[in-house]
C-alpha positions as CSV (number, residue, x, y, z in Angstrom):
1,X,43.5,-10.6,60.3
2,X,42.0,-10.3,57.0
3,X,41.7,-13.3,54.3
4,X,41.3,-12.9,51.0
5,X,37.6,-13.1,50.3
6,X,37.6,-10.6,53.5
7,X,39.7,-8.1,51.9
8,X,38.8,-8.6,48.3
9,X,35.1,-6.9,49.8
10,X,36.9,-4.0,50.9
11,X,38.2,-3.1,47.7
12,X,37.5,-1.2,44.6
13,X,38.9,-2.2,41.5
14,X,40.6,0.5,39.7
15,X,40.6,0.6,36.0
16,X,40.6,4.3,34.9
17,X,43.3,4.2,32.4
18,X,42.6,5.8,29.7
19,X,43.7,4.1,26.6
20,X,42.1,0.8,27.7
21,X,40.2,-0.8,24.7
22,X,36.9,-2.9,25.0
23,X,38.6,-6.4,25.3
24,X,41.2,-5.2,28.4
25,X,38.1,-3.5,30.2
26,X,35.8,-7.1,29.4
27,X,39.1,-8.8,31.0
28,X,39.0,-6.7,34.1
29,X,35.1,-7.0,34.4
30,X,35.9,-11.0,34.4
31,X,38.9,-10.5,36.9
32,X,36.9,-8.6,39.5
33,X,34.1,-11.5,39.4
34,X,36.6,-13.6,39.9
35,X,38.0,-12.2,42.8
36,X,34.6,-10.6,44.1
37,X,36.1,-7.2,44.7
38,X,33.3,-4.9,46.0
39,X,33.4,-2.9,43.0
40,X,35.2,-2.4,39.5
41,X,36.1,1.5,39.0
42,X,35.8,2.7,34.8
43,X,35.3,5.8,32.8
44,X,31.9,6.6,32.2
45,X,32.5,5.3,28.4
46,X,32.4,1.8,29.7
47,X,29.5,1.7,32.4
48,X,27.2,0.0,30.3
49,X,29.7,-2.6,28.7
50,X,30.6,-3.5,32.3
51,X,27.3,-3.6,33.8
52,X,26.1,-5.9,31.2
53,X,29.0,-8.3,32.3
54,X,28.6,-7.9,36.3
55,X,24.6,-8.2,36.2
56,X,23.0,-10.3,38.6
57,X,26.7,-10.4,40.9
58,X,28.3,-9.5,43.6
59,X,30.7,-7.0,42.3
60,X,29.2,-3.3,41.6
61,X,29.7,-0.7,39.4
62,X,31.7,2.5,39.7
63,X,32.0,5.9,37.9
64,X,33.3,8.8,38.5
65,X,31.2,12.1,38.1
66,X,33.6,15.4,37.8
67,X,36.6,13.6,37.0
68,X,39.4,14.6,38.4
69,X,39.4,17.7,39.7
70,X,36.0,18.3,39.9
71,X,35.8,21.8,38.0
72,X,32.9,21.0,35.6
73,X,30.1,22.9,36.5
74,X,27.1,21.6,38.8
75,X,24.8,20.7,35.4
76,X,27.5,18.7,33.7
77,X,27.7,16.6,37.1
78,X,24.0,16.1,37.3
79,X,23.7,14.9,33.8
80,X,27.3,12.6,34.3
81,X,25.5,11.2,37.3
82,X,22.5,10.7,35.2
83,X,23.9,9.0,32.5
84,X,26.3,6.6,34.8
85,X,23.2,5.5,36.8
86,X,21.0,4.8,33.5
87,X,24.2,2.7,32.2
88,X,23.9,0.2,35.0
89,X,26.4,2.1,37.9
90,X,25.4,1.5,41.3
91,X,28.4,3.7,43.0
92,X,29.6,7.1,41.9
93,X,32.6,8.6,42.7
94,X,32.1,12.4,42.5
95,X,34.7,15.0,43.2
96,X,34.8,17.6,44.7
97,X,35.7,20.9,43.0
98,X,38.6,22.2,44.4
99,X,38.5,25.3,42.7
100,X,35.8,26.6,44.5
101,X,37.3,25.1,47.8
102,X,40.4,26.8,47.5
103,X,37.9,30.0,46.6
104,X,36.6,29.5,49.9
105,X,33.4,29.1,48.0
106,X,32.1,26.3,50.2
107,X,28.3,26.9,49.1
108,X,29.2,26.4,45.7
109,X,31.2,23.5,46.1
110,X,28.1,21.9,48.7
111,X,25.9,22.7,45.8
112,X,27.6,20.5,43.8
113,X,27.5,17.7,46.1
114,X,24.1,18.0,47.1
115,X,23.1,18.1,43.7
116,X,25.0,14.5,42.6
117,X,23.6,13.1,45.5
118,X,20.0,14.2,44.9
119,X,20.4,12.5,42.0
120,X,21.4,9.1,43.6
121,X,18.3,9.4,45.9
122,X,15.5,10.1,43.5
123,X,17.2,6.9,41.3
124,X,16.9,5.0,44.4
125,X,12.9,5.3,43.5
126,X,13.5,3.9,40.3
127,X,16.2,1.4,39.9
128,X,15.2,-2.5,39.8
129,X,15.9,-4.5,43.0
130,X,16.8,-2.4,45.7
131,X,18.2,0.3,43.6
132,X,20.8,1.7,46.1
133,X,23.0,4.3,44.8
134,X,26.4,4.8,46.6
135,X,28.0,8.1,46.3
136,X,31.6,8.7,47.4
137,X,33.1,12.1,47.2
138,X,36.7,12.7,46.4
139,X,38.5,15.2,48.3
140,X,42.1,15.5,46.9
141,X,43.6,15.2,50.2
142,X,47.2,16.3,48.4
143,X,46.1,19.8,47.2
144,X,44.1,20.4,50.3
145,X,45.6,22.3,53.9
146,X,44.4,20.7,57.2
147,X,41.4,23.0,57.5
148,X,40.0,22.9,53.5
149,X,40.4,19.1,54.1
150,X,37.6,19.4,57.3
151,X,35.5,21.7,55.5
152,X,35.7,19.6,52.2
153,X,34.8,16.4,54.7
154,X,31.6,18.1,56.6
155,X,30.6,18.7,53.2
156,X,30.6,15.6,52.4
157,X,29.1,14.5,55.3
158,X,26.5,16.9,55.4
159,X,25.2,16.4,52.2
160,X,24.4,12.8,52.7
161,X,27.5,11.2,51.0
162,X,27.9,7.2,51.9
163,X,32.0,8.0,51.8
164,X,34.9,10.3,51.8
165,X,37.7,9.1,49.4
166,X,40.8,10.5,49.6
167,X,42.7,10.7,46.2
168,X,41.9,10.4,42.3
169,X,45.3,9.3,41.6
170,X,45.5,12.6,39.5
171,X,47.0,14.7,42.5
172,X,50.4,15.4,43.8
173,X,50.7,11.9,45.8
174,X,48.5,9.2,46.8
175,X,46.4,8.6,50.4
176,X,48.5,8.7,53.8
177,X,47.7,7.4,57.0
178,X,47.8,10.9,58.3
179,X,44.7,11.3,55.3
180,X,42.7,9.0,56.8
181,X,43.3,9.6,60.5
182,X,42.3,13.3,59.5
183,X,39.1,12.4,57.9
184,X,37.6,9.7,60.5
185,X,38.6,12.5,63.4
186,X,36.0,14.6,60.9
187,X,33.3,11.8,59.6
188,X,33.8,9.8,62.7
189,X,31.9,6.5,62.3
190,X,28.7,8.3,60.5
191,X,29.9,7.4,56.8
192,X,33.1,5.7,55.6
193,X,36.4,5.9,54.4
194,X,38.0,4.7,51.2
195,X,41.8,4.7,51.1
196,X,42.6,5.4,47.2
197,X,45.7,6.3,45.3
198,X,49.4,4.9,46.1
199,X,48.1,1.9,47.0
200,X,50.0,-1.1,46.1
201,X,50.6,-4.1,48.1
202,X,49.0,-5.9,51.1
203,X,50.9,-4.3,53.2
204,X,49.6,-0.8,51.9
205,X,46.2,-2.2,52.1
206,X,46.4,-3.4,55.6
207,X,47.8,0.2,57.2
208,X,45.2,1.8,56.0
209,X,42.4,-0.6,57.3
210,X,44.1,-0.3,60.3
211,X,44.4,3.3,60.4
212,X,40.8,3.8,59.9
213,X,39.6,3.4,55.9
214,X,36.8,0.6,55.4
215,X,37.4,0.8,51.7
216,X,40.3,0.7,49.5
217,X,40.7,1.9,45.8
218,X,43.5,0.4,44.0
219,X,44.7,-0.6,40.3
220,X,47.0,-3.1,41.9
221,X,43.7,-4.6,43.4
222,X,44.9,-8.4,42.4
223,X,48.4,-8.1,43.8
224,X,47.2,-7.4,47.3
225,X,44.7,-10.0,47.5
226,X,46.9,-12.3,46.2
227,X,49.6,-11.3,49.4
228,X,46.8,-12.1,51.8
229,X,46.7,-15.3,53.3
230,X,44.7,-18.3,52.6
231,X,41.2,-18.9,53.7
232,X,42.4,-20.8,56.5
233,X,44.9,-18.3,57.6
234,X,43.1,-15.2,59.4
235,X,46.7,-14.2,61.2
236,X,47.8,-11.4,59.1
237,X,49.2,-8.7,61.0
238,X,49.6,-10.3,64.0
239,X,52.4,-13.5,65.1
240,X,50.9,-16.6,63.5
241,X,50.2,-19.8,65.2
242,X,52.9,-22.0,65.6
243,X,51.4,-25.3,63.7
244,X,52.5,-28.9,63.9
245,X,54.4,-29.8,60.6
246,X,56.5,-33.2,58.9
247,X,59.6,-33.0,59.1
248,X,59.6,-32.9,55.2
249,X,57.4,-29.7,55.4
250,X,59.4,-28.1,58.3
251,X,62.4,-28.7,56.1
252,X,60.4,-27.4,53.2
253,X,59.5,-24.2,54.9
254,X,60.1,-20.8,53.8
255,X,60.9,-18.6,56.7
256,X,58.9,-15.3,56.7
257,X,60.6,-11.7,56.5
258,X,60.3,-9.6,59.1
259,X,57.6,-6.5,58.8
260,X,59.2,-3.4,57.5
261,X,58.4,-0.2,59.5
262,X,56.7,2.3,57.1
263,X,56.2,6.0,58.0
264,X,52.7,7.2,58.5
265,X,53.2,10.2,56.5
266,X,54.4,8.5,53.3
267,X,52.4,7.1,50.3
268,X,52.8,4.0,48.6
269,X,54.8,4.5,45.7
270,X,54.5,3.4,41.8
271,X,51.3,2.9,41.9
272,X,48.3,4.7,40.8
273,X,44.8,4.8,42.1
């Protein structure tokens, strides 16, 4: 179902720890060129250093704006977004500020967006090449009921974001399929869904693609691609083809375990975003 240079694209590489120095942040800028991930998640602190390694390729930039529960005010967001765009990021992850959220204060909390993504637009005008911005906002599906997680996602929505992300990998646990079900029934096909937080192996990956995300956020980013099958080999997830084989190579062959059933309510475990 999906090979690895068609999953790698659907992925966000993850690298928000914070004691990272510059060499391991240059050695994850090389590694997500080297798979082509979709884009290669840092603190704002390392934009510019990563930009400088990824210009001219496939793989964009990410930063998060509010990180991570999205209490800053709305001025400090503006002037993150600001300064992540002029450092070379092409995404932003912005979250949301659940504070006001759980204060019911849904103008103040769309205020925020609106502003972040404001910002993104008018830099569309001013960027080299085609200069488009991305901006995903972060929801913190784990601190959220079922009816602050619709009005966070119409937010969203409304104010023109390109996705709804899940989890910061700060929160009480990481995405569900129940998360991403909820959000799609919300966003429908308008804008998309990245899957972030507790994600950490193919199989992970997979569920959630299936369940509804189109993007995936994930330090573990390496160890699922490298589950996937080859280029050749576009069967995973369903029963694969039955292929003619030596007898050397049928007696060399590994049989495959059967799938593991995995509850749509749990996260993947030990693993952060």
């Amino acid at each position: 179902m999906f090979s690895r240079k068609m999953l790698a694209k659907m992925i966000d590489f993850t690298a928000m720890r914070p004691d990272l120095g510059k060499d391991e942040v240059l050695e994850i800028a090389a590694t997500a060129l080297r798979y082509h991930f979709a884009a290669v998640v840092v603190q704002p602190y390392w934009v510019r250093v990563v930009a400088r390694e990824l210009r001219g390729t496939d793989v964009k930039v990410c930063a998060p704006v509010g990180y991570p529960f999205g209490t800053t005010t709305i001025a400090t967001k503006v002037i993150e977004a600001k300064g992540c765009i002029a450092g070379g990021a092409t995404e932003l992850d912005v979250m949301i500020n659940l504070g006001a959220v759980k204060s019911r204060k849904y103008r103040t909390a769309r205020q925020d967006i609106q502003e972040v993504v404001n910002v993104a637009q008018a830099s569309r005008l001013t960027q080299e090449g085609s200069g488009e911005i991305m901006v995903k906002l972060t929801v913190e599906t784990g601190f959220l009921t079922d009816e602050e997680l619709r009005v966070a996602c119409e937010i969203g929505r409304d104010a023109g974001v390109d996705f709804i992300k899940t989890c910061s990998g700060w929160g009480p646990r990481g995405a569900t399929l129940d998360d991403i079900r909820k959000v799609r029934a919300v966003v429908g096909r308008e804008i998309g869904v990245k899957a972030s937080a507790g994600i950490g192996t193919l199989r992970d990956a997979v569920k959630m693609l299936d369940a509804g995300a189109n993007r995936i956020g994930s330090s573990a980013a390496v160890t699922i691609v490298d589950e996937a099958p080859e280029e050749d080999d576009d069967t995973f997830g369903r029963r694969r083809r039955r292929r003619r084989t030596t007898p050397a190579a049928a007696a060399a062959a590994v049989v495959e375990e059967p799938e593991m059933e995995v509850d749509d309510d749990e996260s993947a475990a030990d693993a952060d975003e």
